[in-house]
N, CA, C and O of each residue as an XYZ file, in Angstrom:
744
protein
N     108.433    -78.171    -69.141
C     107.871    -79.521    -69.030
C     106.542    -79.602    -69.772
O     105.729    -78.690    -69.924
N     106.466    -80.895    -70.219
C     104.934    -80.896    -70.972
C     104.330    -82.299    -70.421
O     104.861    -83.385    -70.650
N     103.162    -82.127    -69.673
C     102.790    -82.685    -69.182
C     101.965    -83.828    -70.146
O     102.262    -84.991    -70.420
N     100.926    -83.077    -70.497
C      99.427    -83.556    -71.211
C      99.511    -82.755    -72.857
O      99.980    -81.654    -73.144
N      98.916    -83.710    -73.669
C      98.559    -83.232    -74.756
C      97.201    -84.085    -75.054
O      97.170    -85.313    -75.127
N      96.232    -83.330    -75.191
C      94.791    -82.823    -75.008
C      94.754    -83.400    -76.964
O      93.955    -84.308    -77.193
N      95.403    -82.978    -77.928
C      95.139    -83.149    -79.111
C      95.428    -84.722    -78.918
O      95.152    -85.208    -80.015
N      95.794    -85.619    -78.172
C      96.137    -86.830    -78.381
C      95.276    -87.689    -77.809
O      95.526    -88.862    -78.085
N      94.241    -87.493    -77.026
C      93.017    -87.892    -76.647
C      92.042    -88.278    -77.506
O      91.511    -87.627    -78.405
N      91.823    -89.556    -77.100
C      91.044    -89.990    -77.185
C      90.091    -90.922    -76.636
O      90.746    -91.822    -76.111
N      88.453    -91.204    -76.465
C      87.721    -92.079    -75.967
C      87.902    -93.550    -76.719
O      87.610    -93.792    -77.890
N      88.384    -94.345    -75.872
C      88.261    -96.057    -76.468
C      86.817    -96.455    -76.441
O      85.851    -96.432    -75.678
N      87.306    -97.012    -78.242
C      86.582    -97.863    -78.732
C      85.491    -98.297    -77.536
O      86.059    -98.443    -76.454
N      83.932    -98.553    -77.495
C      82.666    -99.016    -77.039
C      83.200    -98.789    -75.108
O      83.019    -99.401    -74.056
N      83.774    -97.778    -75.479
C      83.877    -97.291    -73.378
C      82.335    -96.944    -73.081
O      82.020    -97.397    -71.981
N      81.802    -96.608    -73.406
C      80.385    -95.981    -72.918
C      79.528    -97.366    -73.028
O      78.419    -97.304    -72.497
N      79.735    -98.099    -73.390
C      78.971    -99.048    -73.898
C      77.341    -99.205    -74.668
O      76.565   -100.160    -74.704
N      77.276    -98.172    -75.090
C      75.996    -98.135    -76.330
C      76.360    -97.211    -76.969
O      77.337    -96.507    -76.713
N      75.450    -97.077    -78.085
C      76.103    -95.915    -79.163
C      76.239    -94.733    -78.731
O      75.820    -94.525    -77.592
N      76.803    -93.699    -79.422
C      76.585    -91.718    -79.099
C      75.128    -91.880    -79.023
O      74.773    -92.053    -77.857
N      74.268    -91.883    -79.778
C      72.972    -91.808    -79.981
C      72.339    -92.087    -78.729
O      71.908    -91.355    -77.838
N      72.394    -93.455    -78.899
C      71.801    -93.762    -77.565
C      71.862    -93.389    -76.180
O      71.008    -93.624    -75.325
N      73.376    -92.548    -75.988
C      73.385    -91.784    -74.345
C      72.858    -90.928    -74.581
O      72.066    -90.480    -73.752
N      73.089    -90.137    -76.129
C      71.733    -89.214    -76.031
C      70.609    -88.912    -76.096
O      70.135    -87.785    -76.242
N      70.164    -89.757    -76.009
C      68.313    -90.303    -76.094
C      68.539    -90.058    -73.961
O      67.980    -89.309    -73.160
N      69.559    -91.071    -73.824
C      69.313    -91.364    -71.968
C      69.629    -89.941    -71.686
O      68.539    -89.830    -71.123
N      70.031    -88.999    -71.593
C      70.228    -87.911    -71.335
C      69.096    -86.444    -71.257
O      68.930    -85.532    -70.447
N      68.429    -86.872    -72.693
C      67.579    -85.980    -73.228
C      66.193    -87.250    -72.039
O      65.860    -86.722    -70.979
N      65.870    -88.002    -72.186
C      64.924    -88.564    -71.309
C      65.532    -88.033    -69.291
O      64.905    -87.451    -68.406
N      66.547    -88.439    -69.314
C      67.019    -87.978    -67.953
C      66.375    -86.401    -67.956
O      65.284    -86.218    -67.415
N      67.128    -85.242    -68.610
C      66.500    -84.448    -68.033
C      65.210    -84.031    -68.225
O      64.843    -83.069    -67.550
N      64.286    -84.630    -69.140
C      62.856    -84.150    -69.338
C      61.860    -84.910    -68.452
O      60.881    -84.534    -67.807
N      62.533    -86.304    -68.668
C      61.459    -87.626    -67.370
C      61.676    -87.585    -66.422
O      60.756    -87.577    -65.603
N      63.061    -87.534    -65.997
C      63.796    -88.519    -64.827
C      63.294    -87.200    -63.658
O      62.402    -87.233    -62.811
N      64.445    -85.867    -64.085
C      64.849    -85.329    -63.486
C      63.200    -84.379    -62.536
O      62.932    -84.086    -61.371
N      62.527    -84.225    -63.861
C      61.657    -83.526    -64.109
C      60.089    -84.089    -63.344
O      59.024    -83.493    -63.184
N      60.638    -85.856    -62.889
C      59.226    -86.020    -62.359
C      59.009    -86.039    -61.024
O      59.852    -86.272    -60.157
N      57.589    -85.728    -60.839
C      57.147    -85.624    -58.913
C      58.372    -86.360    -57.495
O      58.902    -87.471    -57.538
N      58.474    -85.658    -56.744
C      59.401    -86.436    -55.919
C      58.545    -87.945    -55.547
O      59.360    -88.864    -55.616
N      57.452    -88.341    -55.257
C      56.902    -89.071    -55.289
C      56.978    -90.589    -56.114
O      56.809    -91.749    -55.739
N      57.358    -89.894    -57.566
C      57.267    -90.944    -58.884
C      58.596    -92.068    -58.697
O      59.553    -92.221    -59.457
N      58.206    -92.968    -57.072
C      59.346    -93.405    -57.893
C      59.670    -94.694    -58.729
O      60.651    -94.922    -59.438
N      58.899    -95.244    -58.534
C      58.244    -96.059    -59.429
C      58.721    -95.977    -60.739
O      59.543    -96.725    -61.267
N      57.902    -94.603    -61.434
C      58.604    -94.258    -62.300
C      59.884    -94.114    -62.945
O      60.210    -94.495    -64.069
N      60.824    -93.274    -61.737
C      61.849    -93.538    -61.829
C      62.536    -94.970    -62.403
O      63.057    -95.122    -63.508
N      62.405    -95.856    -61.460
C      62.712    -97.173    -61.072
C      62.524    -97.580    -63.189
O      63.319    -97.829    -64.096
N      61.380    -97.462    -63.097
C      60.944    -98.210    -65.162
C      62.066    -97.150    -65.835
O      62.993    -97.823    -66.287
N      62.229    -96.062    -65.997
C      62.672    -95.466    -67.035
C      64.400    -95.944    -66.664
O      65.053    -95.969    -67.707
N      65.129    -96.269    -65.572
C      66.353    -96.383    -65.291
C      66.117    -98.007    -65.548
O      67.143    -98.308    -66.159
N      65.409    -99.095    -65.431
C      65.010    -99.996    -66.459
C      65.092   -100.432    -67.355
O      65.627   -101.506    -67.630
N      64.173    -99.119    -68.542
C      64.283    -99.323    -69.723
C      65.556    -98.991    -70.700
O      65.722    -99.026    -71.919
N      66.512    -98.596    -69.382
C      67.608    -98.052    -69.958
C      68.761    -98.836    -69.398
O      69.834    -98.294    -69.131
N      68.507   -100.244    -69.206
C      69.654   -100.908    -69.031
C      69.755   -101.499    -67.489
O      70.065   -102.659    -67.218
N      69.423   -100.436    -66.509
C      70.291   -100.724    -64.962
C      69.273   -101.740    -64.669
O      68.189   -101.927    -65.222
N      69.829   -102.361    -63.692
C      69.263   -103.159    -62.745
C      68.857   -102.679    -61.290
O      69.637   -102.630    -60.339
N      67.609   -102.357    -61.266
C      66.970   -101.905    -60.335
C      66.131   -102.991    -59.378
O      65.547   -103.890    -59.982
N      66.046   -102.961    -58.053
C      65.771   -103.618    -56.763
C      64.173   -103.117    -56.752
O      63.707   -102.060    -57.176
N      63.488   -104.268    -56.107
C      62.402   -103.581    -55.802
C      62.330   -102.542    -54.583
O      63.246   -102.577    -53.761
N      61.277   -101.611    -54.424
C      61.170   -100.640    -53.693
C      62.292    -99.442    -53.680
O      62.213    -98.551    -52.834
N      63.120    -99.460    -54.454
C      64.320    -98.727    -54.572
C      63.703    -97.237    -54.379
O      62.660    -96.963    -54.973
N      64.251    -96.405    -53.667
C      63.795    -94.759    -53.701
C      64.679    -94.214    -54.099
O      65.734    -94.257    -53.466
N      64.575    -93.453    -55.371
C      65.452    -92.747    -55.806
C      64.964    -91.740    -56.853
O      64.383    -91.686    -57.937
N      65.662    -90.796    -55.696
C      64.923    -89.474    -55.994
C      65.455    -88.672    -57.096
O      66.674    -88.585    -57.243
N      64.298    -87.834    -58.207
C      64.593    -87.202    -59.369
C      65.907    -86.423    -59.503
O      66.320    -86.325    -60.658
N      66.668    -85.829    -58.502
C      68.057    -84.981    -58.629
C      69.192    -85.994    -58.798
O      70.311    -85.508    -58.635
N      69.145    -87.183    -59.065
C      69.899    -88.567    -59.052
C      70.806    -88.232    -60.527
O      70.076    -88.351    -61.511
N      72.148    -87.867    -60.848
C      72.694    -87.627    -61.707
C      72.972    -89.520    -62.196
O      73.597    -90.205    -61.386
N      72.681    -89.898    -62.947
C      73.550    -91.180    -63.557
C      73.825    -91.163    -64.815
O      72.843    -91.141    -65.558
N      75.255    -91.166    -65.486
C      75.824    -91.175    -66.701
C      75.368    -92.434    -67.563
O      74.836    -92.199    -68.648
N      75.501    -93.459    -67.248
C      75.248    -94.738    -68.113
C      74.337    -95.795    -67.513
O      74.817    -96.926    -67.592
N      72.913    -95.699    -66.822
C      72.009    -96.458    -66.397
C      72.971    -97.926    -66.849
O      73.789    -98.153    -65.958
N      73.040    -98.773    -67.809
C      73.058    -99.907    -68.198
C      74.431    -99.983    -67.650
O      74.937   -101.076    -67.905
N      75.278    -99.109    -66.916
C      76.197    -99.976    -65.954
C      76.177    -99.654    -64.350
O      76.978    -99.290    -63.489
N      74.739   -100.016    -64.457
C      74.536    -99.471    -62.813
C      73.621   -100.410    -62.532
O      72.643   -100.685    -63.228
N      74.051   -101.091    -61.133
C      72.813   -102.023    -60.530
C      72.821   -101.554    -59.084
O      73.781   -101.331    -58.346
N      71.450   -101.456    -58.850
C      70.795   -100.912    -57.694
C      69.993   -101.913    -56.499
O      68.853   -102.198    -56.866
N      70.353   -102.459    -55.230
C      69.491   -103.764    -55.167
C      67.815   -102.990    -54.353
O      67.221   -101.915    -54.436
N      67.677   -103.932    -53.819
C      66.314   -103.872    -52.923
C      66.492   -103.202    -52.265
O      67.585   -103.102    -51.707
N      65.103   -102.148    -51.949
C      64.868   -101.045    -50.539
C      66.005   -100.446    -50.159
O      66.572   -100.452    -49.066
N      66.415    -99.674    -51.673
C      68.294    -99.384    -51.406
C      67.329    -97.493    -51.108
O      66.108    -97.346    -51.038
N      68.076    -96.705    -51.031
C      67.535    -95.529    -50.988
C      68.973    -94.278    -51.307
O      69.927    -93.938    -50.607
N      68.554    -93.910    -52.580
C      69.746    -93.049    -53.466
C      69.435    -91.744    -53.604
O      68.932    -91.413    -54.677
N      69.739    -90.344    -52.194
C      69.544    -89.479    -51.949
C      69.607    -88.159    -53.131
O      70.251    -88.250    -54.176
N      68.942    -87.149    -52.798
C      69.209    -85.768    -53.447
C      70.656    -85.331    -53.884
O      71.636    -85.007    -53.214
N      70.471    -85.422    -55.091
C      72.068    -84.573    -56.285
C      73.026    -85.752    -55.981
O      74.243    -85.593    -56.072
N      72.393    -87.115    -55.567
C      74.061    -87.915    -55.162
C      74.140    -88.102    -57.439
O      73.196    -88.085    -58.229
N      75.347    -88.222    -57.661
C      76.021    -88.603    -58.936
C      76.899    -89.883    -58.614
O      77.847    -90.232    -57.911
N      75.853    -90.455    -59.720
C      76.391    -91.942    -59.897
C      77.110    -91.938    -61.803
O      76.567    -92.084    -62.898
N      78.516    -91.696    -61.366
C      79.469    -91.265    -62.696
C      79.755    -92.581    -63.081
O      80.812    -92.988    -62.600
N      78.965    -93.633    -64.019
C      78.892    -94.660    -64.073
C      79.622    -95.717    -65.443
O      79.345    -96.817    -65.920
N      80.866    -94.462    -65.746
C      81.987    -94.656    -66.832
C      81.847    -95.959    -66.609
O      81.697    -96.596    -67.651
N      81.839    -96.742    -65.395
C      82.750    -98.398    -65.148
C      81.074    -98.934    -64.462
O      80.005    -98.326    -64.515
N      81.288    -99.831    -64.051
C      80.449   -100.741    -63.428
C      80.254    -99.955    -62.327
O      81.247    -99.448    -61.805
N      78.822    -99.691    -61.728
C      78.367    -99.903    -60.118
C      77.663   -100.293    -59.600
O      76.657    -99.585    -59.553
N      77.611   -101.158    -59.103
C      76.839   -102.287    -57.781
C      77.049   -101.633    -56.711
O      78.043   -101.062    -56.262
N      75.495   -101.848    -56.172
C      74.868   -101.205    -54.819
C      74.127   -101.829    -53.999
O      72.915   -101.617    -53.980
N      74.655   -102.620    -53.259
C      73.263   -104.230    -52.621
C      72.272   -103.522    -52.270
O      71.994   -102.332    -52.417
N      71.699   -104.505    -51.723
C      70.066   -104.448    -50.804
C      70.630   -103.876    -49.759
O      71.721   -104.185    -49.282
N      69.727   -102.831    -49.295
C      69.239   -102.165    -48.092
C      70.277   -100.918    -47.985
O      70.480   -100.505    -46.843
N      71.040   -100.196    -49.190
C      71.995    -98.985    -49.197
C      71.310    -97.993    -49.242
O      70.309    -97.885    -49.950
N      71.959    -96.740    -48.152
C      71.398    -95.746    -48.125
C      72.671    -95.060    -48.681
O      73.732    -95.222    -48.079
N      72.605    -94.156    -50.015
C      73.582    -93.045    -50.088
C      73.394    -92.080    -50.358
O      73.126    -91.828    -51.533
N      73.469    -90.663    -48.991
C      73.002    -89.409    -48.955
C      72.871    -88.520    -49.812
O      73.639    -88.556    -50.774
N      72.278    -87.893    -49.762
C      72.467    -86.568    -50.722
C      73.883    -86.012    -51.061
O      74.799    -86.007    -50.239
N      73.972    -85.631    -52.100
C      75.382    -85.042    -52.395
C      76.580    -86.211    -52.599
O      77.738    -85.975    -52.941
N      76.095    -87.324    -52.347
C      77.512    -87.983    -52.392
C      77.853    -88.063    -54.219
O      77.084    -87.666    -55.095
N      79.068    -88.622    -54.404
C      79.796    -88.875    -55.791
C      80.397    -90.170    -55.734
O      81.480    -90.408    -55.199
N      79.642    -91.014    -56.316
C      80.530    -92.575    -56.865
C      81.293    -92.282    -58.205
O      80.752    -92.139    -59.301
N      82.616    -92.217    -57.945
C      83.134    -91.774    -59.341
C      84.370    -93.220    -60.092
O      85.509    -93.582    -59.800
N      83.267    -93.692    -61.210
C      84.105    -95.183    -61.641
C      85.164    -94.391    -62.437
O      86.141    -95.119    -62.612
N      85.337    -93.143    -62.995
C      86.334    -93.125    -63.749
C      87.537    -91.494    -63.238
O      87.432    -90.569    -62.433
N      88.619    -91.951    -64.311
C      89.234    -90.981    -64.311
C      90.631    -90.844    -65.285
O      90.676    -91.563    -66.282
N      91.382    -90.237    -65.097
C      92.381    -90.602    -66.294
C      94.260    -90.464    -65.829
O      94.663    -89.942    -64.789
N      94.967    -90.955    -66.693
C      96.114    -91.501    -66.445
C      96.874    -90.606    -66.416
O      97.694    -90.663    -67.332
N      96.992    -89.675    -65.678
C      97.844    -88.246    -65.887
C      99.646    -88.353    -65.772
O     100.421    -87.407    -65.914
N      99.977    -89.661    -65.502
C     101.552    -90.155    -66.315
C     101.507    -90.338    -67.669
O     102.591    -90.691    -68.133
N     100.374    -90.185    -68.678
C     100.422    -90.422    -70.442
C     100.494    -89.239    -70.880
O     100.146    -88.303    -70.160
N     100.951    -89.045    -72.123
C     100.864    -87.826    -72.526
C      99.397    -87.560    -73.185
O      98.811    -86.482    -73.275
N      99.033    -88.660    -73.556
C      97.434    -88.562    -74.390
C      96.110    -88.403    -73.550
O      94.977    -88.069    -73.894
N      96.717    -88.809    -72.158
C      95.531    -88.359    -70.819
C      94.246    -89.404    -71.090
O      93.107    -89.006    -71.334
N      94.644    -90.825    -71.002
C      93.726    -91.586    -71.364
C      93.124    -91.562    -70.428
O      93.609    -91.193    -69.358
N      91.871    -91.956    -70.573
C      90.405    -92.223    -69.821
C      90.386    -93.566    -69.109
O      90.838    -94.552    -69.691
N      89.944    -93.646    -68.021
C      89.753    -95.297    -67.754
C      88.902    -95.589    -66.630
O      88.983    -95.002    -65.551
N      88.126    -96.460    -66.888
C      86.533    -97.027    -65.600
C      87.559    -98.053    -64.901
O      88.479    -98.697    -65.404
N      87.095    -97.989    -63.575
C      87.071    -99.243    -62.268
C      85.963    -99.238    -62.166
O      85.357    -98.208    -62.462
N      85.233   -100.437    -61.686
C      83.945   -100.836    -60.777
C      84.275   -100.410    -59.376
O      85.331   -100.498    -58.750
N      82.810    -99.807    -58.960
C      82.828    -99.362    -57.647
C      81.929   -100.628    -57.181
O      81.256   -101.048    -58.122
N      81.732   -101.381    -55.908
C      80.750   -102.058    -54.658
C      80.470   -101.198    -53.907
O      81.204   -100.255    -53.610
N      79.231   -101.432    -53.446
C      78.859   -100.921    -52.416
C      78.389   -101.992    -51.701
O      77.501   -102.308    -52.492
N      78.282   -102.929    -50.667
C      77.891   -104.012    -50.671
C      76.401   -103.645    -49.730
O      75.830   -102.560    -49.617
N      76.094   -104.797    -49.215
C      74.863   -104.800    -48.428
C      74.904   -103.775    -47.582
O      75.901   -103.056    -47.647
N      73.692   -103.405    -46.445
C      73.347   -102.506    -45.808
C      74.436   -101.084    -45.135
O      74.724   -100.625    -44.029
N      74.705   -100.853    -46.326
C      75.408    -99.603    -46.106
C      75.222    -98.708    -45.851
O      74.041    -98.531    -46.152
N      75.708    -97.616    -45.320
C      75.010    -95.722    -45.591
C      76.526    -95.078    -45.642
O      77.499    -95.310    -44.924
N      76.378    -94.267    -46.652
C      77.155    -93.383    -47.029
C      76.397    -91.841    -46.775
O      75.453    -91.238    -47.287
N      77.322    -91.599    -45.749
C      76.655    -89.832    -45.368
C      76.312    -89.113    -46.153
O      75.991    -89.398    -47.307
N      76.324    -88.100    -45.669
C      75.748    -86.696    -47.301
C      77.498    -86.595    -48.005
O      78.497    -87.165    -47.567
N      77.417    -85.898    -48.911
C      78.650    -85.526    -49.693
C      79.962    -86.537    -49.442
O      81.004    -85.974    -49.107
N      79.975    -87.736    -49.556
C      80.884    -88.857    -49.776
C      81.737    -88.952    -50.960
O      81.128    -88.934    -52.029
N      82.863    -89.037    -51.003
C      83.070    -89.445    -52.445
C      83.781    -90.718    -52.428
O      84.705    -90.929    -51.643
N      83.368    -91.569    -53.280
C      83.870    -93.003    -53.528
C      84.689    -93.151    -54.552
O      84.054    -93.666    -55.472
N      85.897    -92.933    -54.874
C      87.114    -93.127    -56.033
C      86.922    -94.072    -57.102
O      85.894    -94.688    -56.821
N      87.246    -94.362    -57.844
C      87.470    -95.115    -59.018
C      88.181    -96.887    -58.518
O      89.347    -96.846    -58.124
N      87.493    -98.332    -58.545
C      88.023    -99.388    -57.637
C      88.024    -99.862    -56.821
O      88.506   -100.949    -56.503
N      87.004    -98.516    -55.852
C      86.444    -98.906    -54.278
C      85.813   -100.127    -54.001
O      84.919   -100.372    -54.811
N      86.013   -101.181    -52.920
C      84.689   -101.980    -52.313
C      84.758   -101.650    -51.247
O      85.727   -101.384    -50.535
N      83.211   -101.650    -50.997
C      82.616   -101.073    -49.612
C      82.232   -101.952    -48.717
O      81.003   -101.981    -48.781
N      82.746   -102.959    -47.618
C      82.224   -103.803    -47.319
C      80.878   -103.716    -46.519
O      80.434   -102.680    -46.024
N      80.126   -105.313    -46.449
C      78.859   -105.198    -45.443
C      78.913   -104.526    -44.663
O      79.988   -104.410    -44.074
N      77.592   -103.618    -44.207
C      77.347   -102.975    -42.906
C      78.292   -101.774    -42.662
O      78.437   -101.074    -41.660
N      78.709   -101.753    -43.503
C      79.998   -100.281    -43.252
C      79.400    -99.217    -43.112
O      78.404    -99.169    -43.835
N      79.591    -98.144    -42.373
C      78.981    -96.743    -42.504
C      79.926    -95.873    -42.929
O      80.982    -96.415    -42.605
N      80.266    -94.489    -43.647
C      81.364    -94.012    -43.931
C      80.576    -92.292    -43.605
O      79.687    -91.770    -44.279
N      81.147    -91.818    -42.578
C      80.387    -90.582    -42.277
C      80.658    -89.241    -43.542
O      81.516    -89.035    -44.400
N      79.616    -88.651    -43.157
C      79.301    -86.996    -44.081
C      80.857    -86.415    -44.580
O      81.898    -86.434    -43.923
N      80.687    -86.025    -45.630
C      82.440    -85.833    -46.170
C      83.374    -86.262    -46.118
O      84.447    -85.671    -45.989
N      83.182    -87.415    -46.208
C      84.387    -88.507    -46.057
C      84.866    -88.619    -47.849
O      84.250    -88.145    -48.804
N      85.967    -89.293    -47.859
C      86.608    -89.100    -49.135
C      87.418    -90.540    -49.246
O      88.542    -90.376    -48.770
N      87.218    -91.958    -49.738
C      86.850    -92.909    -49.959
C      87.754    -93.421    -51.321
O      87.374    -93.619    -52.475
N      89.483    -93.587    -50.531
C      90.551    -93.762    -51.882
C      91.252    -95.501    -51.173
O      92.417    -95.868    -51.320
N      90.398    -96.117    -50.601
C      90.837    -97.279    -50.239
C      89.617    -98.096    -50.024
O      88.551    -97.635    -49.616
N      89.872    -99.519    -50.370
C      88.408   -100.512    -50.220
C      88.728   -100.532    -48.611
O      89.781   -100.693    -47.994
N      87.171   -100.264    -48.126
C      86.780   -100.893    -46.773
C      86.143   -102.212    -46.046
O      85.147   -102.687    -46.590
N      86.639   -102.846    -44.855
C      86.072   -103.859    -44.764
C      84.428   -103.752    -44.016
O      83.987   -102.652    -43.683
N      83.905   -104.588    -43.886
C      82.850   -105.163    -43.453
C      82.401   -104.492    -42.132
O      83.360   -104.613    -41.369
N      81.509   -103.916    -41.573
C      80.958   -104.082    -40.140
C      81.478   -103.168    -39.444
O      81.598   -103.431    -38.248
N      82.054   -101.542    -40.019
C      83.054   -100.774    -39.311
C      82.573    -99.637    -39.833
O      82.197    -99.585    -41.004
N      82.521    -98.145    -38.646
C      82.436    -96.875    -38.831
C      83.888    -96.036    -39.694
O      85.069    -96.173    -39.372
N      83.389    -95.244    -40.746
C      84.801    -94.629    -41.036
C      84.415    -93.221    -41.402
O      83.394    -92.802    -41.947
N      85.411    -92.640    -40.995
C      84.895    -90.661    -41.085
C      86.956    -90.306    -41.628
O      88.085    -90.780    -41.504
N      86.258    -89.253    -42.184
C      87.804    -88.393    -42.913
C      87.575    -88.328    -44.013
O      86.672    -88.801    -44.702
N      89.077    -87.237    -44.385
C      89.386    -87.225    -45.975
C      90.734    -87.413    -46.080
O      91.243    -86.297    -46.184
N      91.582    -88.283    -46.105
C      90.912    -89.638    -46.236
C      90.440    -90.162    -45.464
O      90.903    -89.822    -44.375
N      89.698    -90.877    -45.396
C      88.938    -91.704    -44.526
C      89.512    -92.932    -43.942
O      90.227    -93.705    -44.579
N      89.114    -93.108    -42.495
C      89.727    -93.192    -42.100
C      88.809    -94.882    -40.977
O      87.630    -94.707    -40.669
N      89.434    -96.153    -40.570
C      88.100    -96.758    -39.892
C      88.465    -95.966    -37.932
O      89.506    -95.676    -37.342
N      87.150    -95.908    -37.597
C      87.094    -95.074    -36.163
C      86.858    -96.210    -35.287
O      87.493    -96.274    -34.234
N      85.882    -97.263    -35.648
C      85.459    -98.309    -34.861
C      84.316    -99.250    -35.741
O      83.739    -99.164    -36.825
N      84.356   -100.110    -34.689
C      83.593   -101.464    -35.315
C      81.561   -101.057    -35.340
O      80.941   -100.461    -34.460
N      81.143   -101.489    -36.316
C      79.637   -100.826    -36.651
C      79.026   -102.085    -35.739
O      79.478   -103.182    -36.066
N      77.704   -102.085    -34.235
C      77.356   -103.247    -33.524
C      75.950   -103.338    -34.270
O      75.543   -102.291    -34.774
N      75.355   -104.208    -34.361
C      74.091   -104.249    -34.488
C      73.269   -104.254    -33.386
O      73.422   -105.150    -32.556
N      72.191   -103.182    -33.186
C      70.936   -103.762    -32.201
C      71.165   -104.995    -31.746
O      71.694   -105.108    -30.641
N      70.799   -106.217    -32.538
C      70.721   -107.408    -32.392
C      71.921   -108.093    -31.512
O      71.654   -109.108    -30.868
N      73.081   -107.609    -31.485
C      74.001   -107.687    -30.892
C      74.224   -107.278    -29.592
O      75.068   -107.706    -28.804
N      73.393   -106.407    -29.432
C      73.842   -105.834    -27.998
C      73.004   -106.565    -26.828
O      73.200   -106.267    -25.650
C-alpha cells in the first residue's frame, strides 16, 4: 500500500499569509525579543506581537515562552492571560475574547493535513475561544474548534469537538461533566 507521497507536497499559494521573508524576520525577532525578554515585559510583548500583525487586548499577559507561528493571524482580547510554553500554531485564524485564561503547556493547533491525498496537503481551520474562558495546563484544541462563553475545559483535556457555552469539560476526548455557575448566581 502507498499511502503518502512526500515528493508531491506542496504549501498553497499565500497559506502563511506574508512573504518567506517576512516569517523570517517574525521568527528571528521571536526568538531574540519575544522569547528572550524579562518575564515582566509585557507590554513589550503586547507592541512587538503588534507590530507584527495580531490583534492584541489591552492588559493582555503573555508570557515570553508563548510559541506563535503567524502573529498577523492571531487576535488576543482584553485582560486575556496566555500561560508558559502554551503554542499558538496559528496556520489558520485564532480568536481569543476578553478575559481568557490559557495555561501553560496548552496547544491551539489551526492546522493539519489530509492524510486520504496522496500529496498530504496542508490545511488551516479557525480556532474561537470565546469570552471568559480557562483552558487548563496542557489542553489541546484541534483544527475548527469553538469554545463557547464561560466554558472551562480541565488540565489534559484533548478538544476534537466545538463546545457550548457555560459548562465544565475534562477528558481525552473531552468530555462536558457539568454546567459552569457563576458566583453571581448562587
Amino acid at each position: 500500500m502507498y499511502y503518502q507521497d512526500l515528493s508531491l507536497h506542496k504549501i498553497p499559494k499565500g497559506f502563511r499569509g506574508k512573504s518567506k521573508i517576512f516569517v523570517q524576520f517574525w521568527w528571528i525577532i521571536q526568538a531574540l525579543f519575544f522569547k528572550l525578554s524579562p518575564q515582566i515585559f509585557y507590554g513589550w510583548r503586547r507592541f512587538l506581537l503588534r507590530s507584527f500583525g495580531a490583534k492584541i487586548g489591552k492588559k493582555a499577559i503573555i508570557r515570553p515562552s508563548v510559541q506563535i507561528t503567524y502573529p498577523w493571524k492571531v487576535t488576543i482580547g482584553d485582560y486575556c492571560q496566555i500561560g508558559d510554553e502554551v503554542v499558538l500554531y496559528s496556520l489558520g485564524e485564532i480568536n481569543i475574547g476578553n478575559n481568557v485564561v490559557i495555561s501553560q503547556r496548552s496547544y491551539l493547533c489551526t492546522g493539519s493535513h489530509n492524510y486520504l491525498k496522496i500529496d498530504f496537503p496542508i490545511y488551516a481551520e479557525k480556532i474561537t475561544i470565546n469570552e471568559q474562558c480557562w483552558l487548563g495546563t496542557d489542553v489541546y484544541v484541534a483544527p475548527g474548534i469553538t469554545i463557547g462563553t464561560g466554558t472551562v475545559v480541565g488540565a489534559r483535556s484533548s478538544v476534537f469537538k466545538d463546545l457550548p457555552s457555560h459548562k465544565i469539560c475534562v477528558g481525552s476526548p473531552v468530555k462536558i461533566i457539568k454546567d459552569r455557575i457563576s458566583e453571581i448566581e448562587k
